[in-house]
N, C-alpha and C positions, 0 to 999 in steps of 0.2 A: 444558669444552673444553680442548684442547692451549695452551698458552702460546702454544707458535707460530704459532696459527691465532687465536688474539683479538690477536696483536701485528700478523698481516696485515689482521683485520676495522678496529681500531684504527688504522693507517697511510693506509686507503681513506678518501677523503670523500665519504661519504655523503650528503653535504647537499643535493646537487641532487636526490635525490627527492623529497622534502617539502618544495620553495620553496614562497615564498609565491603564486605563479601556480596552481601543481598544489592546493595547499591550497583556493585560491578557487574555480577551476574545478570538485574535488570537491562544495564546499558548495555551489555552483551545482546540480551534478547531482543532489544530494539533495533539495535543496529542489522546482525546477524537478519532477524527473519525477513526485513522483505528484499534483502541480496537473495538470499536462497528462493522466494516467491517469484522475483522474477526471474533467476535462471531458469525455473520449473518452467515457467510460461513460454518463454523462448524455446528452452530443448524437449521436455519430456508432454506438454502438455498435448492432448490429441490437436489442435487446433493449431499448433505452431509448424505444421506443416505447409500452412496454407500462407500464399506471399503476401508483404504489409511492414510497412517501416516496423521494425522491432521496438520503437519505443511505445509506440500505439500497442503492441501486442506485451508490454511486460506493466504497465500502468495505464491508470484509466486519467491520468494526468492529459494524458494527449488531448481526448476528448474535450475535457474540462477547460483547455488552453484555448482552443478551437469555437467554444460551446460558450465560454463566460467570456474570455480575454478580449476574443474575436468578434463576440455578438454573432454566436448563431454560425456563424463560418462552417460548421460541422456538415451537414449536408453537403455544401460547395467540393469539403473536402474529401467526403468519402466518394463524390463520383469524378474527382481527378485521379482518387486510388484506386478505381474500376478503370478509368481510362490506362494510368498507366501499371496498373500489375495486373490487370486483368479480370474476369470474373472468377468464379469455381463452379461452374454447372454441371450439376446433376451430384453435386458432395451434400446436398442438403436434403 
């Protein structure tokens, strides 16, 4: 950059963007939104009426664990969870 333009970046105080208020209220919003996403997913969403280990229905972590960890396991898996919770025929 120009001299002249890091001695006017330089002269600005920047500090009030990242007080300690903005900081906290960030780390709030991080933490807060995806507790509340996955209660949504579990209690109100249309879909969580339907049966399924709840951790597969609040994150797509499950999938992911199954799909990358497992090599591919993900198929295997979804039709042990047909076997045991069932199908849902004629909701689709």
């Amino acid at each position: 950059m120009e001299p002249r333009i890091l001695r006017l970046l330089q002269s600005q105080d920047f500090s009030f963007i990242w007080s300690l208020s903005t900081l906290t209220a960030l780390a709030a919003i991080l933490v807060t939104y995806p507790i509340v996403l996955a209660l949504y997913r579990v209690t109100f969403h249309p879909l969580a009426k339907f049966p399924g280990p709840k951790l597969a229905a609040m994150t797509l972590w499950y999938e992911f664990y199954y799909e990358v960890i497992l090599w591919g396991q993900f198929t295997n898996r979804i039709e042990w969870m047909h076997k045991n919770y069932g199908t849902s025929k004629g909701h689709l």
